[in-house]
N, C-alpha and C positions, 0 to 999 in steps of 0.2 A: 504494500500500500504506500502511496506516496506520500510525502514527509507533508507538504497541502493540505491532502484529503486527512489527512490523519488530525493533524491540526485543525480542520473543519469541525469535524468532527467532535474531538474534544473542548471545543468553544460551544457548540450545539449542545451539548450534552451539560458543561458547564452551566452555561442559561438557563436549561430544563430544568436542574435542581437548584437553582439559585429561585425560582419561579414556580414552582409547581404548588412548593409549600402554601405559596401566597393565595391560592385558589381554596385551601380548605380555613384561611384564615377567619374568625367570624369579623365583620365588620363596625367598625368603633363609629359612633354619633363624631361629629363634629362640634368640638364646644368651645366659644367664644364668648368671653367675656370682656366687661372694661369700659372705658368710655371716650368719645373724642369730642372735642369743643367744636363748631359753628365752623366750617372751610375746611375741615382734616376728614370728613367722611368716604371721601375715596381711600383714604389709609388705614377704615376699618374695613374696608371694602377687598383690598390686592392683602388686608392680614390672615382674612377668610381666605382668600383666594388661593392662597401659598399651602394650607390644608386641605381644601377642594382638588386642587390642583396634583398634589401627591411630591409636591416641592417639599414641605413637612410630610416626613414620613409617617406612615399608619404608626400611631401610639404614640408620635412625637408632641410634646411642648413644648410653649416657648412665649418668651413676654417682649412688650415692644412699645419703650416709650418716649415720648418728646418731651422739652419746654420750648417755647419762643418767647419773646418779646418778657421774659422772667414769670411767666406763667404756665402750667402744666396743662399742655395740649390735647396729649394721646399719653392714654392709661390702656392699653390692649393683653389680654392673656389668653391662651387658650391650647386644646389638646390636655396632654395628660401627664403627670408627675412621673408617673407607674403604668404604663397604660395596662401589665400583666396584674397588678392590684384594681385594676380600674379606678387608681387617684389621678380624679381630678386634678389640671394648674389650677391653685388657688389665688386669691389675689395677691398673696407674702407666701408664695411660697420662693423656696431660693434655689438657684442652681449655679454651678462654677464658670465663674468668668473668664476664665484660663489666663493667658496674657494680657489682657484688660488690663489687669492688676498691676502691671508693670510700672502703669501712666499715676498710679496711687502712692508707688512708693516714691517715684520722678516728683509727683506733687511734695509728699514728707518731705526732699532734700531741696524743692525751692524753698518750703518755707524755711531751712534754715540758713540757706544764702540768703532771701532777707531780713533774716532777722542778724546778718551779718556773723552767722558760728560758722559758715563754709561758703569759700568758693570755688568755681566751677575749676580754677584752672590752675588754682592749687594742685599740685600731687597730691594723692590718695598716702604716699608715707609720710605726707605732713601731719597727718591726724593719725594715721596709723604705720608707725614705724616698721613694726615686722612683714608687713607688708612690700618691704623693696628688698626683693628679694628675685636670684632667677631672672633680670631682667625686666622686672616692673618698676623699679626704682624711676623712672618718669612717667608713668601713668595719671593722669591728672584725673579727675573728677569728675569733667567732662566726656573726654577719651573713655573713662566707666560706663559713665550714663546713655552714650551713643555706639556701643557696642565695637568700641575701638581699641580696646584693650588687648583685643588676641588672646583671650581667656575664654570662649565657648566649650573648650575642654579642659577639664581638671585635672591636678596628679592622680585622684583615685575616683573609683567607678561612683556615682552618686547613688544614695537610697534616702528611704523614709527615715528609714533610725540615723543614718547621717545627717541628715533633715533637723533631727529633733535634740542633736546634740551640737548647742549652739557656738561653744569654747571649738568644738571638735571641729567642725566646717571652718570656723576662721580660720581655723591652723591650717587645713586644707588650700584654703585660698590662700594664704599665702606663703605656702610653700609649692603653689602651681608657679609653671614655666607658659610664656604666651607662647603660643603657636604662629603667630608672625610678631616683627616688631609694631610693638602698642605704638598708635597714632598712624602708619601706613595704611591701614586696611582696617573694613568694615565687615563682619563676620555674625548674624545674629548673637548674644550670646542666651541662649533661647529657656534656659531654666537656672539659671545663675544671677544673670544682672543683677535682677535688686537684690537678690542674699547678700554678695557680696556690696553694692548700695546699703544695707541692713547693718554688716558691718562695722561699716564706716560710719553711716548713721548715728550707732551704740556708742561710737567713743567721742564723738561731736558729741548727740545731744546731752544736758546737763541732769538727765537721770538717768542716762544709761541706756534704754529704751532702743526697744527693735523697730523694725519698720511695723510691724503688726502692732507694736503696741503705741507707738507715737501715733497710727493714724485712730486707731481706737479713740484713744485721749483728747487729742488736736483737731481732729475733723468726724471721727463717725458721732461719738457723742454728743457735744456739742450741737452741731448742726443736726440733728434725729437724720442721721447716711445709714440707712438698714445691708449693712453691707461688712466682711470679717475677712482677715485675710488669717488665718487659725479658727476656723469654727469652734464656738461653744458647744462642747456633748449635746445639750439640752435642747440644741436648737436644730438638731437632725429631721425630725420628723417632719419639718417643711421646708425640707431638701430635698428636690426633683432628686429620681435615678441617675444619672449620667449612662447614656448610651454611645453606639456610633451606627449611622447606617449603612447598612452590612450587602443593597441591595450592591450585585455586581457595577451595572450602570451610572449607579453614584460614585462609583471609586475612578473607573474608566473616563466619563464624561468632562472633568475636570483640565486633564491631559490632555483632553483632545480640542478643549473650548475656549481654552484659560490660556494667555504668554506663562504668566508667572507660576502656575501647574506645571506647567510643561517645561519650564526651567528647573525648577526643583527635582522633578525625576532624570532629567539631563543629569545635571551637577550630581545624582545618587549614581548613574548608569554608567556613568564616563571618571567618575571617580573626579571630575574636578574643582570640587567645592568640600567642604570639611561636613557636610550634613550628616553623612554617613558614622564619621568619628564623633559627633556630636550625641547622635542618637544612641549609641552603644555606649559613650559614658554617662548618659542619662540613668541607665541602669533602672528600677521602679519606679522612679519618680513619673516616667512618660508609661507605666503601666496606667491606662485609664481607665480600665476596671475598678481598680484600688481607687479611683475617685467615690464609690461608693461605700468605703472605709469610711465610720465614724472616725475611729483614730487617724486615720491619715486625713482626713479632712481638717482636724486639730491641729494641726500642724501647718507654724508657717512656712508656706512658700508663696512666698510675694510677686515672683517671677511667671506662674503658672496657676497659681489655687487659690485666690479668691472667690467669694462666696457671696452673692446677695442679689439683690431685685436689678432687674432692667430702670425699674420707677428713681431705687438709691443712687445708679449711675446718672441718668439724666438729669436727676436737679443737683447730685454733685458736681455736675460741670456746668449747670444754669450759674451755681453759686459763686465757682471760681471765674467764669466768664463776666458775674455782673461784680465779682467783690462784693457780695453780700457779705455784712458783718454778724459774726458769731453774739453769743451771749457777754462775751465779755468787750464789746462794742469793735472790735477788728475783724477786719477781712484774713480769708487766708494766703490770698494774695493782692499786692497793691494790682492796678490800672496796668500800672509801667513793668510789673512783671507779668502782668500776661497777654499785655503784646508782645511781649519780647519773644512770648513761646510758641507763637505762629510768624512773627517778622522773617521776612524772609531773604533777609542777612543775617539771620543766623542757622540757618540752615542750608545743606545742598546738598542733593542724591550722589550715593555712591555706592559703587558694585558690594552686593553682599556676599562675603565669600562663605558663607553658609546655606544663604538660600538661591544662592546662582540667580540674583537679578538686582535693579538699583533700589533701595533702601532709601527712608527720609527722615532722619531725626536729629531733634531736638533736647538736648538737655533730658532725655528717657521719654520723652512725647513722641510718636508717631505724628508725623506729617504728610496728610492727604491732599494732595492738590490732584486734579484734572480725573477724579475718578467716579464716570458717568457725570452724574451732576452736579458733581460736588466742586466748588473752585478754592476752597483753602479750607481744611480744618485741621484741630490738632483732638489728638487724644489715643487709643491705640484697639489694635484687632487680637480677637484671639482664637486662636485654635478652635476648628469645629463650626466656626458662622457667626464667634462673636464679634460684636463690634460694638464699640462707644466714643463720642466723638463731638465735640464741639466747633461750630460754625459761623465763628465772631462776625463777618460782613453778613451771614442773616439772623444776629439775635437768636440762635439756634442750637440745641443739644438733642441729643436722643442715645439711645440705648438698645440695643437687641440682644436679647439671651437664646438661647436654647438648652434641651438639655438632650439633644440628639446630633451627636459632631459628625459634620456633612466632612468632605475631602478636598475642598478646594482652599487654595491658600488662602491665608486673610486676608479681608478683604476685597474677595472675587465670589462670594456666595451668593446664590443669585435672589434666597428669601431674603436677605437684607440687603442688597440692593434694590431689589420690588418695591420696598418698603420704603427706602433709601429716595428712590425717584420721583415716588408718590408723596411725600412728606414734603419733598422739596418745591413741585409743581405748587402743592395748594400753597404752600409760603409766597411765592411767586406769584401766584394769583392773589392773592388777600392784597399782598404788597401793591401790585396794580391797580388793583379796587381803590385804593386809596389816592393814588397820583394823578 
């Protein structure tokens, strides 16, 4: 039989069981809940649609929210926590932000550049001596925070229990060797960054304080942010499952649709990007099963495992976008520090040698220019379909959760894009309405 036919074959056959099961599946209601203010009803309209559709997959959940103009727009949830429990999304229920979280701790180290305990371009062994070590001895803070360190791989394999041993990791980090020289090259550092931000963090700020617990303290409580980067035990039970969708189609389609897909499996295939070495010293931390670990959910990781509502992300970046002042009459960032974090001198794409395509950031913010409708935002994507993002030229925030991780790279998923373009149109139109 020829090497073709054979090959046909075995794709035919693959299909059939990746499918067949789907026919004796019983079929789940569609459930939509939430609310949308007076011009945003086409974006309860494409959020049904994306579950009609079969864009969310059968069982999937997932939340999706705005502010404009400092007001909450679009409150949208729907699908299922569990859909094998038949749990309902509830309106608090929570599920993992993955890389979100990144833009949280990038937040904790603005606010102590200005509160003036760090700056950006200080070396990292200024604050932390053992740290220059191996060739990091000029890594500055920045070079950290913008994935230029040449650190995405560490001296030892990463886990949960390395995770949860906090003395243990620093020593780890710095006694890692960068993988290119720090400040040449741009490399995700894709479950590391903010630990090692964390840190640095602990020995600046003036109590010692991780990234998990400085935002706790500085920004979740304070401002009521329903959102935890180490889950509380207690707060499990209104924690979506975490899945991935497992149809064939969804893994394939991404590569075939997508530049930035289709780079990533390049740079895996061709051996020319470090994704490969990354992903193998990730070691359990990128097991996403264990995202359904109470205990490992407990645990910080800042770089990948945040935890909370789509609703806690979009008015946390309503709040940092307007300088809304907390309880004790300050903002958490002045005016002038957050334009700084979309200006764009200070920013400019460059080849990511981990994910084999150009990269945009800022001081640990993701910078989204030119993507579908979007003309400038900052904030960041993560793994699976999430995204969170702030849109200074339209007075604009939003948030999209899931708790079912699609395959297309951040930022290219097309339920949050739908969402994404439809959010934007009606701001555009209301905008018009008025001129």
């Amino acid at each position: 039989m020829g090497i073709l036919k054979t090959s046909c074959i075995i794709i035919v056959v693959a299909v059939l069981l990746q499918y067949i099961p789907l026919l004796f599946e019983t079929e789940l209601p569609v459930l939509i809940n939430g609310t949308v203010a007076p011009g945003f009803e086409d974006v309860a309209k494409v959020f049904r649609d994306n579950f009609e559709s079969g864009l969310e997959p059968l069982g999937s959940g997932s939340a999706f929210a705005a502010y404009y103009n400092g007001e909450k727009v679009i409150d949208l949830w729907g699908g299922y926590a569990d859909h094998e429990a038949l749990q309902p999304w509830k309106e608090d229920t929570l599920t993992a932000a993955m890389s979100c979280t990144k833009a949280l701790a990038a937040l904790c180290m603005a606010m102590l550049v200005e509160r003036g305990q760090l700056k950006y371009d200080d070396k990292v062994s200024h604050y932390w001596p053992e740290f220059a070590q191996n060739g990091k001895e000029n890594i500055t803070v920045r070079m950290l925070l913008n994935h230029e360190a040449g650190l995405p791989i560490v001296s030892r394999q990463l886990s949960t229990e390395l995770f949860s041993n906090y003395e243990e990791l620093g020593k780890v980090f710095a006694e890692s060797t960068p993988v290119w020289k720090p400040g040449t090259a741009r490399g995700y550092h894709m479950v590391v960054m903010a630990e090692i931000a964390s840190q640095l963090l602990s020995r600046v700020d003036s109590k010692n304080r991780t990234v998990g617990e400085h935002f706790r303290e500085e920004v979740a409580e304070p401002f009521d942010i329903d959102f935890y980067i180490g889950l509380p035990l207690e707060l499990n039970y209104r924690t979506a499952r975490f899945t991935h969708d497992d149809r064939l189609w969804s893994f394939i389609k991404p590569i075939l649709t997508t530049y930035r897909s289709s780079r990533v499996l390049w740079g895996i295939v061709s051996g020319t990007t470090f994704w490969t070495g990354v992903y193998n010293n990730c070691g359990t931390i990128c097991h996403f099963g264990s995202m359904n670990n109470p205990d490992v959910r407990a645990v910080e990781k800042p770089s990948s495992l945040g935890i909370g509502t789509a609703r806690a992300l979009a008015k946390l970046y309503d709040i940092i976008l307007y300088s809304v002042k907390g309880p004790d009459g300050k903002p958490l960032l002045s005016q002038k520090t957050v334009h700084s974090l979309y200006d764009a001198s200070n920013w400019e794409a460059k080849f990511d040698m981990v994910n084999g395509f150009p990269t945009k950031f800022n001081v640990g913010f993701g910078i989204y220019p030119n993507m579908k409708s979007i003309d400038i935002a900052f904030g960041h994507a993560g793994s699976g379909g999430q995204m969170s993002l702030a849109h200074p030229t339209l007075n604009l925030t939003h948030t999209y959760l899931t708790r079912n991780r699609g395959f297309f790279t951040a930022g290219d998923d097309p339920r949050w894009i739908a969402l994404t373009d439809s959010m934007i149109k009606c701001v555009k139109k209301i905008q018009a309405s008025k001129n």
